[in-house]
TORZA-436273 format. One record per atom (N, C-alpha, C): x, y, z. Coordinates in steps of 0.02 Angstrom, whole numbers, padded with zeros to 5 digits, always signed. Layout:
N
XYZ
...
end
This chain:
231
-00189-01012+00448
-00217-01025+00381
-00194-01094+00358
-00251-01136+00334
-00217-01204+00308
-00179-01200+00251
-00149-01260+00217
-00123-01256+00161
-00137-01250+00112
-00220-01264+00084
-00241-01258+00029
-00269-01176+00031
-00295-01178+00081
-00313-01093+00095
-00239-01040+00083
-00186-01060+00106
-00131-01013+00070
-00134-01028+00019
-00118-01090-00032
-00110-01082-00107
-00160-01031-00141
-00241-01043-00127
-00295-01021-00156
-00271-00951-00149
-00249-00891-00098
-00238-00827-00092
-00171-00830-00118
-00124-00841-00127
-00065-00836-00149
-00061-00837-00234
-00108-00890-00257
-00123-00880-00332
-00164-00817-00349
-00208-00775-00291
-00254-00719-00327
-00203-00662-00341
-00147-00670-00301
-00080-00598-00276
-00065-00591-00371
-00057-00536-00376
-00041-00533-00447
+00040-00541-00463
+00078-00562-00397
+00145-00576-00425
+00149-00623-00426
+00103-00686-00399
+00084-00756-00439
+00033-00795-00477
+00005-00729-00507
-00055-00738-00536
-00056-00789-00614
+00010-00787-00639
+00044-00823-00698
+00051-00902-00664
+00066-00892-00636
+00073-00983-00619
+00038-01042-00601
+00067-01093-00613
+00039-01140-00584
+00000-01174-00526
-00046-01206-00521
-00052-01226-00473
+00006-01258-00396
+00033-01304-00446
+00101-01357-00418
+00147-01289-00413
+00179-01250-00470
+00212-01178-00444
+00205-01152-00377
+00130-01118-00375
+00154-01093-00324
+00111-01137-00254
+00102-01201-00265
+00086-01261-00205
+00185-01247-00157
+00224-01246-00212
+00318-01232-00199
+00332-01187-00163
+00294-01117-00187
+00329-01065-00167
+00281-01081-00085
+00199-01099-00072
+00181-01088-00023
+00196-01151+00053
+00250-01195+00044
+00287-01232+00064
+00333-01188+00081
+00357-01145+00074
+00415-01108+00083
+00403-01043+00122
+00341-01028+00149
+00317-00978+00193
+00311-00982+00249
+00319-00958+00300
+00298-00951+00363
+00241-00890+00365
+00204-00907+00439
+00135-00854+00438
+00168-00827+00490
+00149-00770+00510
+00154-00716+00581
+00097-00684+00573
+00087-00688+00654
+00025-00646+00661
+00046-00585+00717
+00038-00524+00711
+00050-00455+00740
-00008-00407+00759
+00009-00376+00822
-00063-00355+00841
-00041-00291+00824
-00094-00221+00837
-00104-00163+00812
-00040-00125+00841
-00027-00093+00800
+00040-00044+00830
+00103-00088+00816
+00100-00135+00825
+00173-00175+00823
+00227-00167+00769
+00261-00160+00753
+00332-00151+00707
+00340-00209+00701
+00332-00208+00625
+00347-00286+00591
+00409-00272+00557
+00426-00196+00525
+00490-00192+00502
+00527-00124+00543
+00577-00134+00563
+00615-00089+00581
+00658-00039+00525
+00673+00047+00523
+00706+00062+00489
+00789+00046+00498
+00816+00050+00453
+00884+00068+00449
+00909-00023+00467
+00853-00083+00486
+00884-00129+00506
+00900-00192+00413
+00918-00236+00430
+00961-00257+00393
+00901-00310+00362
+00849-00316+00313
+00803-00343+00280
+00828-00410+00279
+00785-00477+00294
+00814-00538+00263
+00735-00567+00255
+00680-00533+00251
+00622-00583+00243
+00584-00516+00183
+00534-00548+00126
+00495-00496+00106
+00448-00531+00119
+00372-00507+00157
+00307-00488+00192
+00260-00502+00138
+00221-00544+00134
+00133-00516+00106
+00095-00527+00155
+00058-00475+00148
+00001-00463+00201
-00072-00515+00186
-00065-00582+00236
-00131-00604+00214
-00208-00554+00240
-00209-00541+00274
-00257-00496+00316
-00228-00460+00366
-00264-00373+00343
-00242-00318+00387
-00215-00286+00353
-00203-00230+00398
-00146-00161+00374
-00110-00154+00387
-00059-00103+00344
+00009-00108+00372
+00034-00034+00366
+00069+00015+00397
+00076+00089+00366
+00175+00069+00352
+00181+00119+00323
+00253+00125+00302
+00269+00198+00303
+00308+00190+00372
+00305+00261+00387
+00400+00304+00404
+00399+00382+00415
+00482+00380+00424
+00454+00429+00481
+00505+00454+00535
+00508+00499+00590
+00542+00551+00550
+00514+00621+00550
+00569+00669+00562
+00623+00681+00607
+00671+00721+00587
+00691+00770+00652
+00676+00797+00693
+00579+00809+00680
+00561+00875+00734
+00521+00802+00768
+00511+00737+00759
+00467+00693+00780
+00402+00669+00755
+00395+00714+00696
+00337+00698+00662
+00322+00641+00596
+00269+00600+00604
+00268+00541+00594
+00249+00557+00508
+00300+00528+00459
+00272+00542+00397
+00249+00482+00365
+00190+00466+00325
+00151+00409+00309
+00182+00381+00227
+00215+00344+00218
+00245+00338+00136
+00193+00298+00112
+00193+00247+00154
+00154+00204+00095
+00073+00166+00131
+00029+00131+00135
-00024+00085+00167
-00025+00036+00120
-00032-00035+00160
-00033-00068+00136
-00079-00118+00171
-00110-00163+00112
-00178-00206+00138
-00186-00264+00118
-00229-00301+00125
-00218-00372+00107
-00198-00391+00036
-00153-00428+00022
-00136-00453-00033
-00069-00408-00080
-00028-00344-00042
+00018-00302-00052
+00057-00353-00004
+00147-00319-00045
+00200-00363-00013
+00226-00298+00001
+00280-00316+00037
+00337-00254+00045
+00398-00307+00083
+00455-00258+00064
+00527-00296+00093
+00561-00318+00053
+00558-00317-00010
+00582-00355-00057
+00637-00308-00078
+00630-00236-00084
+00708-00207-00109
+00765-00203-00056
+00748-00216+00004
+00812-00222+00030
+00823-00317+00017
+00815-00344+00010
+00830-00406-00031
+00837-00417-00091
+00842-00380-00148
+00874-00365-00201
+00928-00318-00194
+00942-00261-00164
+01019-00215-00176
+01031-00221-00082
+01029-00285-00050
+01055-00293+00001
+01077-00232+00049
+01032-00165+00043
+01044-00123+00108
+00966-00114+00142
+00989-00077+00179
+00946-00063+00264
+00876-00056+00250
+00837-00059+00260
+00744-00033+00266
+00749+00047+00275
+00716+00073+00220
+00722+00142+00223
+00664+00177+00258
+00628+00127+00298
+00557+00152+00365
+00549+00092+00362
+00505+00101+00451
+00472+00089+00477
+00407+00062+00455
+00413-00001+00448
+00316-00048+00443
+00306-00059+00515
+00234-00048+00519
+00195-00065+00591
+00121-00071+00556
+00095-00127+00601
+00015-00147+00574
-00015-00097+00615
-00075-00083+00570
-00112-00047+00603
-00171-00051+00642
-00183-00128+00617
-00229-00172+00651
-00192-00258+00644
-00235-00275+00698
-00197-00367+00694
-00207-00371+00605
-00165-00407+00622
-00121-00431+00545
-00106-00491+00524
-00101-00528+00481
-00072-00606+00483
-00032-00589+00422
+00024-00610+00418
+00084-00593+00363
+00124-00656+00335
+00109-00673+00265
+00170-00720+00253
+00249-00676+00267
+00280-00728+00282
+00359-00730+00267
+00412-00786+00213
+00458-00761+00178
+00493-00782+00145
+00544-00766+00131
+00608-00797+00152
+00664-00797+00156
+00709-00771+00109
+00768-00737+00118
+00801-00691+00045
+00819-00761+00011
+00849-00819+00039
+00869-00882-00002
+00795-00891-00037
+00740-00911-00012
+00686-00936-00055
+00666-00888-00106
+00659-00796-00097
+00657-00750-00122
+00708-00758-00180
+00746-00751-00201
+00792-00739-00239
+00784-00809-00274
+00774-00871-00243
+00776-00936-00295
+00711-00940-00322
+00668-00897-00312
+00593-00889-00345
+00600-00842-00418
+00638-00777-00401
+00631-00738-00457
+00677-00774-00504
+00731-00804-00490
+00780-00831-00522
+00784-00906-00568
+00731-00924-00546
+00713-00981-00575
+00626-00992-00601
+00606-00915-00584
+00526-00908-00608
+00537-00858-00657
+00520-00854-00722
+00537-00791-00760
+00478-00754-00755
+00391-00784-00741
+00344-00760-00755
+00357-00713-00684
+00365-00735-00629
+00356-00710-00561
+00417-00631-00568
+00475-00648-00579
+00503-00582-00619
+00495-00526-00652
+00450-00549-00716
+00416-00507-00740
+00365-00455-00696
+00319-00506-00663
+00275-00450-00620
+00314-00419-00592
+00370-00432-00552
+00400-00407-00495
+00406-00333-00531
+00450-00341-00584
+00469-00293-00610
+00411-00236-00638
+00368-00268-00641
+00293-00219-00667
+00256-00196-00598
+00265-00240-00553
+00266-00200-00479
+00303-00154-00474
+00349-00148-00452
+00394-00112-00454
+00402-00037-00496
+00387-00045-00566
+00391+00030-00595
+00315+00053-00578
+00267+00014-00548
+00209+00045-00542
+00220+00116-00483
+00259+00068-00446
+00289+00079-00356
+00330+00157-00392
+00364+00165-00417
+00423+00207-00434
+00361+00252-00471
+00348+00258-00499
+00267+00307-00523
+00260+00323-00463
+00220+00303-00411
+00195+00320-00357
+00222+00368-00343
+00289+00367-00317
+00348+00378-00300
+00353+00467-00313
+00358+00442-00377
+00332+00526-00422
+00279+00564-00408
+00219+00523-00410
+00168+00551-00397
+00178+00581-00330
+00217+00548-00277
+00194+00596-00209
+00249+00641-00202
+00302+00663-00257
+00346+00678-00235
+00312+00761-00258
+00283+00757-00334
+00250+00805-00339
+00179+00817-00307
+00153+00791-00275
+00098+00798-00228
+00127+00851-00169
+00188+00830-00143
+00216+00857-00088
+00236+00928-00088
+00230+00940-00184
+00276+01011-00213
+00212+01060-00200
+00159+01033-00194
+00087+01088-00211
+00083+01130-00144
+00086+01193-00167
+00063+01225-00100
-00009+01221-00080
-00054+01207-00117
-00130+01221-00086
-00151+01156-00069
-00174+01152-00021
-00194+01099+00036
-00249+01059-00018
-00312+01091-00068
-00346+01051-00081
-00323+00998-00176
-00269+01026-00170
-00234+00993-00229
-00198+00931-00209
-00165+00963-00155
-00132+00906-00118
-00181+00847-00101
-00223+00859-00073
-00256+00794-00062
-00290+00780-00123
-00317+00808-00151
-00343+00790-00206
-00291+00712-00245
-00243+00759-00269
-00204+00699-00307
-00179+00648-00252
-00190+00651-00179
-00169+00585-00152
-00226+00548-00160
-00308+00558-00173
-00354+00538-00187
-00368+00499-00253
-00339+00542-00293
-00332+00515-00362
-00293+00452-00378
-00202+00460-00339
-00170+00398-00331
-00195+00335-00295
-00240+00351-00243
-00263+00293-00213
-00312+00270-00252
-00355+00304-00291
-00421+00282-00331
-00387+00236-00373
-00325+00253-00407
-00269+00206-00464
-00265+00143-00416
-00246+00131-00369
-00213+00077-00347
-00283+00044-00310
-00345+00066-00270
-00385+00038-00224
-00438+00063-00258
-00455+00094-00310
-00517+00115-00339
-00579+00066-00367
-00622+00064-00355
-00680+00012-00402
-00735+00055-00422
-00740+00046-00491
-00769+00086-00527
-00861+00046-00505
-00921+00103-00509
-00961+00086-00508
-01001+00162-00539
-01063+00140-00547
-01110+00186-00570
-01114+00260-00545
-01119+00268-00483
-01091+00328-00434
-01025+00350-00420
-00996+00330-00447
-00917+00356-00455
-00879+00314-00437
-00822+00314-00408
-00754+00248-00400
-00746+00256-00311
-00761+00194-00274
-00749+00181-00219
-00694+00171-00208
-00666+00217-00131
-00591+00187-00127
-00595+00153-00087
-00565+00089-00085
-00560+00021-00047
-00513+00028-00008
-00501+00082+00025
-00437+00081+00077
-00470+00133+00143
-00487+00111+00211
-00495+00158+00248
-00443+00159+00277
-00443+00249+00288
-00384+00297+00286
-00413+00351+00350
-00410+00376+00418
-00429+00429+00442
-00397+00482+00421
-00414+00542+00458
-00402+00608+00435
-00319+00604+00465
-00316+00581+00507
-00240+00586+00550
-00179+00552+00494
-00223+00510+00445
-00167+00456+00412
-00166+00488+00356
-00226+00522+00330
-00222+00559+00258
-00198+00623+00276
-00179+00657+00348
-00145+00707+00361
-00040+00692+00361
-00030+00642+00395
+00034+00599+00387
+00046+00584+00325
+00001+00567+00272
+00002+00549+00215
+00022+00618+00151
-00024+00684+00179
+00016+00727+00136
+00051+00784+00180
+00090+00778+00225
+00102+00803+00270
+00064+00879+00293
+00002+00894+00298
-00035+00902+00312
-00066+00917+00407
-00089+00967+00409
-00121+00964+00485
-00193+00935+00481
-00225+00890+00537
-00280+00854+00526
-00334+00887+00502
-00320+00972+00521
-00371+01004+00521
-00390+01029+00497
-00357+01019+00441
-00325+01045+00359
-00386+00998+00324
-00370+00948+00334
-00400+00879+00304
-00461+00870+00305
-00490+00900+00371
-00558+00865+00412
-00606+00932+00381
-00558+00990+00352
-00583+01034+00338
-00600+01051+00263
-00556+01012+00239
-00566+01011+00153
-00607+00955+00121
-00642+00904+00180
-00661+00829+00156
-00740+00853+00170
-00748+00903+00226
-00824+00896+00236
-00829+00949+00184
-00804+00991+00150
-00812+01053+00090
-00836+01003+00035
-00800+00954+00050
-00799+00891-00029
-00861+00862-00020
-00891+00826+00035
-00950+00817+00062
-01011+00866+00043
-00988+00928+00062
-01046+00980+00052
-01070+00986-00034
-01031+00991-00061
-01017+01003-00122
-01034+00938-00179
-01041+00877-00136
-01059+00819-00184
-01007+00786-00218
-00953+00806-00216
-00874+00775-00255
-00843+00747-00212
-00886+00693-00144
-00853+00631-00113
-00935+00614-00066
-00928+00557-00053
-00948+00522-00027
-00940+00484+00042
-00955+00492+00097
-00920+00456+00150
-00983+00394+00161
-00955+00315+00153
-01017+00300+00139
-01022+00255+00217
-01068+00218+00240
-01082+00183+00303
-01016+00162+00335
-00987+00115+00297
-00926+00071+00313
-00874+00129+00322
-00877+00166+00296
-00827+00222+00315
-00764+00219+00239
-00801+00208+00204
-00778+00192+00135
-00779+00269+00079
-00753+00278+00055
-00754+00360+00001
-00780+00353-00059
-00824+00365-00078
-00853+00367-00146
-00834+00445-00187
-00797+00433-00231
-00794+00490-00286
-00839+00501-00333
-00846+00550-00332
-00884+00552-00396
-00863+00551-00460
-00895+00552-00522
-00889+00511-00584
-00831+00559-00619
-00826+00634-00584
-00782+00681-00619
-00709+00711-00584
-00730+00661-00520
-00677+00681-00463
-00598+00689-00496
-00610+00644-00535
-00527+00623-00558
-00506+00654-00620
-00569+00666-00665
-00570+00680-00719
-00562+00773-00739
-00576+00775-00669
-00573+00871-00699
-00495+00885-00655
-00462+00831-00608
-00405+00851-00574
-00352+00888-00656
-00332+00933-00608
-00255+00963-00654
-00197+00965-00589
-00131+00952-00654
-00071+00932-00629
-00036+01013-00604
-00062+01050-00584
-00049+01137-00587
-00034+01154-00498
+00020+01177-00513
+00044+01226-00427
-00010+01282-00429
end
C-alpha cells in the first residue's frame, strides 16, 4: 500500500477519525505493513504483545483451544478493526490466539509508538476508550449468550450483536456485512454445526433471514426487534 493510500484508510478507522490530516500523515510514518496468508497465526496466545494490528484487508478470527481441543471463536475481525492493544496497555500475555482467515495485509505499530500516540493524542484516547467499553459490552453480551440453553436464542442474539457492530440498515431489513460459515457461527456460540445449519434454513423457511448471492445475511425488519433477553 502506498503512502497516501495508508493515510486515506487510516483517517476512515474511527480511532483516527478526529484528526488531522498532518496527525495522522505521523502516526502512518510509524507503521509497518505485513502481509499473512490463510490460516497463519499473526498472534500467539499466552505470548508477550509488543505490536497492536489493524487489519487493512481480510479477516482475522480470535480464537482459544479448550481442554478437550475444541476450537472456541471470541471475536472476527475485518477490515478496518484493530486488536493487540490491551496487552500493551496492562503489559500481560495475549489471552488467544489471532490467525487470518484469509490473506490479510495488517498494519503494525509499536508499544513505544502506541503509547506515544494515546499519550500525546487526547482525541485518539478518547476513541480508544469508547472502543473499548463498546468491546466490554460485547463481552457481556456473549457471556450471556453462552448462559441460554436453547440453541435458537443463542444464535439469535449472536445475530443481533453482529447486526450492532456489521449491520446496514436498508429497506428489507439490516444486512450483515460479515461472512461467517456455519462452522464459525458454530465456534462462535459453542454450538454443533448441525445445530446451526439446522436453525438457519428454519430462519430461511420462515422469512426472518435472508441468505443473499454474495453469501451475505439479510434480516428482516423485525429480526431484532421482537428478540427477548429470556432463558
Amino acid at each position: 500500500m502506498k503512502e497516501d493510500g495508508k493515510i486515506e484508510f487510516l483517517k476512515k478507522l474511527g480511532l483516527f477519525s478526529s484528526l488531522t490530516h498532518e496527525e495522522v500523515s505521523q502516526i502512518a510514518e510509524k507503521i509497518a505493513i505485513k502481509n499473512f496468508k490463510k490460516n497463519q497465526t499473526i498472534l500467539y496466545e499466552r505470548d508477550t504483545n509488543e505490536f497492536m494490528y489493524i487489519i487493512l484487508d481480510g479477516k482475522v478470527k480470535v480464537v482459544q483451544t479448550t481442554d478437550e481441543g475444541k476450537e472456541v471463536i471470541l471475536a472476527m475481525h475485518q477490515s478496518g478493526d484493530f486488536f493487540g492493544e490491551m496487552s500493551l496497555i496492562d503489559g500481560k500475555t495475549a489471552p488467544a490466539t489471532v490467525l487470518a482467515t484469509c490473506g490479510s495485509t495488517v498494519a503494525v505499530i509499536s508499544k513505544k509508538d502506541f503509547l506515544s500516540m494515546i499519550f500525546n493524542q487526547n482525541k485518539v484516547l478518547e476513541k480508544l476508550l469508547q472502543i473499548l467499553c463498546v468491546r466490554l459490552r460485547e463481552a457481556w453480551n456473549r457471556i450471556q449468550m453462552l448462559n441460554f440453553n436453547n440453541a435458537t436464542q443463542r444464535i439469535k442474539l449472536l445475530f443481533v450483536m453482529l447486526s450492532e457492530r456489521y449491520g446496514k440498515k436498508e429497506d428489507g431489513g439490516i444486512i450483515l456485512n460479515v461472512k461467517l460459515t456455519h462452522q464459525e457461527i458454530a465456534d462462535m456460540t459453542g454450538m454443533a454445526r448441525e445445530t446451526i445449519t439446522r436453525v438457519i434454513d428454519r430462519w430461511q423457511k420462515d422469512g426472518e433471514i435472508v441468505i443473499l448471492k454474495d453469501k451475505y445475511i439479510r434480516l428482516n425488519p423485525d429480526f431484532c426487534k421482537d428478540f427477548r433477553y429470556e432463558n
